[in-house]
C-alpha positions, 0 to 999 in steps of 0.5 A: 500500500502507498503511504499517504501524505498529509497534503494528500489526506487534506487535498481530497474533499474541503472537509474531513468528517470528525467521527465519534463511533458509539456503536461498531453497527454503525461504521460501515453503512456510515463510512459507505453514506459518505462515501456515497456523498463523495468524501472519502477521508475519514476521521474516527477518532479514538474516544470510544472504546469501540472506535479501533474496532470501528477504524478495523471494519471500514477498512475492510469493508469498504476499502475504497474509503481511506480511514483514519485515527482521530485524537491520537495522543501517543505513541501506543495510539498510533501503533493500535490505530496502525494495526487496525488498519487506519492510513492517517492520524490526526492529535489534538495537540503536538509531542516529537513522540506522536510525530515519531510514533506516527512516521514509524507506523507508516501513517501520515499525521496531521498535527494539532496546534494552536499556538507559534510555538506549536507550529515551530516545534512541529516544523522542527520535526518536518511537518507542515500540514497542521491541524488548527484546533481548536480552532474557532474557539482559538481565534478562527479566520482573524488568526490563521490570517495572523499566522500567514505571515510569519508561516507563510510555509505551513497549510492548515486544516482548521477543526473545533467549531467548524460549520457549513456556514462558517466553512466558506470563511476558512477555506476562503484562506490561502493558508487553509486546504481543508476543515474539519468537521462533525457536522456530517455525521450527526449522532441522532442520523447514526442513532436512526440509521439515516444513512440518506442524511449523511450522504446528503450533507457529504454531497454539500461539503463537496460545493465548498470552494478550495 
């Protein structure tokens, strides 16, 4: 299998979903609806005890979706995720040992920051394709402006407050490639199984400008 790149996992659709798992029933006729609505990137992220399971089941299941491990926090996470098949990794935040742990294990990481000093020590360790989170709440649009000068050499996927409405004024930025968001994949349509719904707001994100 080809190791993906940050660049690559940022560039397929304006939006990766964030995606909390409660019920491994629900991954792959999810996974499926929003491949359906043409997003592809999939971000499970590890706050549940079923999420691993969840990340193994998509990738065998619907292999033309590229799954990938949310909130991963240290090196054991991102060798669990690795082995359950996830191609990517997104954290919160930034350690050299996720960095490392994540480049051992084969996966592309999308790093988390949310301050300068964040951003230098990632790009200390050669990533520049970051994750701003969280990023409404951390100074949304008005900072990633701030940010373009001094990292004129760093992209950026803003996640943390991020909505269909707000999503246009992020992705409007030079320095933006995607967003992150949760709004795709709402709790009560996986709860109803309402995987229609879930294709639906898949399609609107792919109407989204970048």
């Amino acid at each position: 299998m080809t190791r993906l790149t940050a660049l690559q996992v940022m560039q397929d659709a304006p939006v990766i979903p964030v995606i909390v798992l409660n019920d491994i029933a629900h991954a792959v006729p999810m996974a499926r609806a929003l491949l359906a609505g043409g997003v592809r990137m999939l971000e499970v992220t590890l706050r549940t005890p079923q999420a691993l399971a969840c990340i193994e089941a998509i990738a065998r299941e619907v292999p033309e979706a590229v799954v990938g491990a949310g909130t991963v926090r240290s090196k054991a996470d991102a060798q669990a995720a690795a082995m359950a098949g996830a191609q990517f990794a997104v954290s919160p935040g930034y350690t050299s040992a996720v960095g490392q742990a994540c480049r051992d294990a084969g996966l592309a990481l999308l790093p988390g920051v949310a301050t300068g000093s964040e951003i230098m020590m990632a790009q200390e360790d050669g990533f520049t394709e970051l994750k701003f989170f969280p990023a409404m709440q951390a100074g949304g649009p008005a900072m990633l402006k701030a940010w373009s000068g001094p990292f004129f050499d760093v992209k950026f996927c803003p996640t943390g407050g991020v909505t269909l409405q707000n999503a246009p004024d992020l992705l409007a930025l030079p320095n933006v490639v995607c967003v992150g968001g949760s709004w795709l994949v709402p709790a009560e349509a996986m709860i109803k199984g309402d995987w229609a719904l879930i294709t639906e707001l898949a399609a609107a994100t792919r109407l989204l400008k970048k």
